[in-house]
N, C-alpha and C positions, 0 to 999 in steps of 0.2 A: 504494500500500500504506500503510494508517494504524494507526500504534501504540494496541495495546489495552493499558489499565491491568490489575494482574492482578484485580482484581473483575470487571473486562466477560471475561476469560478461565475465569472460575471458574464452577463447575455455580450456579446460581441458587440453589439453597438453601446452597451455601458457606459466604458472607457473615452470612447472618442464624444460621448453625450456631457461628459463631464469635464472632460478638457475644452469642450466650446464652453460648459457654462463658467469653469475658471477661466478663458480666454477674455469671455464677456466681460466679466464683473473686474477684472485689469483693464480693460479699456477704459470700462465708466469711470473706476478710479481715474485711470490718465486723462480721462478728456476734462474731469470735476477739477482736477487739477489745473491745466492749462485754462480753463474756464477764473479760477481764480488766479491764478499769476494774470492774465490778463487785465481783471477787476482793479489787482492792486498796482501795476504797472500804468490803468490809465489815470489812478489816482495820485501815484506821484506825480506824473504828467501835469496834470491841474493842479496839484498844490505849485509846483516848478511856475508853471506859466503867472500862476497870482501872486509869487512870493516876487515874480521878475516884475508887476508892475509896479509904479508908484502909489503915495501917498492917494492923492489923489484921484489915479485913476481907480483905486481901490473905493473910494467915498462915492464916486460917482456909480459903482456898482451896489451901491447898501454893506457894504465891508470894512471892518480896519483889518489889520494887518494879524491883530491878536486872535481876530474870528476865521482865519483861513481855515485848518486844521479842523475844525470845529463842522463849516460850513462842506469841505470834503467829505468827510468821514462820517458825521454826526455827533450829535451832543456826548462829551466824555462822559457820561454812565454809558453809554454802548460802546467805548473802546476798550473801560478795564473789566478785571476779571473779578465778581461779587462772591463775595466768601461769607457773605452771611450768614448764622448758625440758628437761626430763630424756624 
């Protein structure tokens, strides 16, 4: 009597069923990824181009200079991380 591996125990199309669905779900990772590097790539982009203007050309859009960051990204409660225990 000789030990089968569970592949040589599995229906023939098993194997190749389950390497597409782990093929799958690496792609969605990669693409969920490139989808964010993107996000945050066009957000430096905007903060770069507002921080390049002036005083003024900033006022003239409803902005100072301290509200860039803020106006990119959103209000800092949704940039840090809440560790509250309550």
């Amino acid at each position: 009597m000789t030990k089968n591996s569970y592949a040589a125990q599995a229906a023939p199309g098993a194997l190749g069923e389950g390497l597409a669905r782990a093929v799958a779900r690496l792609r969605a990772r990669w693409d969920a990824f490139r989808r964010a590097r993107a996000v945050d790539r066009r957000a430096r982009e905007t903060v770069e181009a507002l921080m390049a203007l002036d005083n003024r050309q900033l006022r003239d859009i409803g902005l100072c200079r301290s509200e860039i960051l803020s106006a990119v990204y959103g209000p800092e409660r949704d940039r840090r991380i809440d560790i509250r225990l309550d």
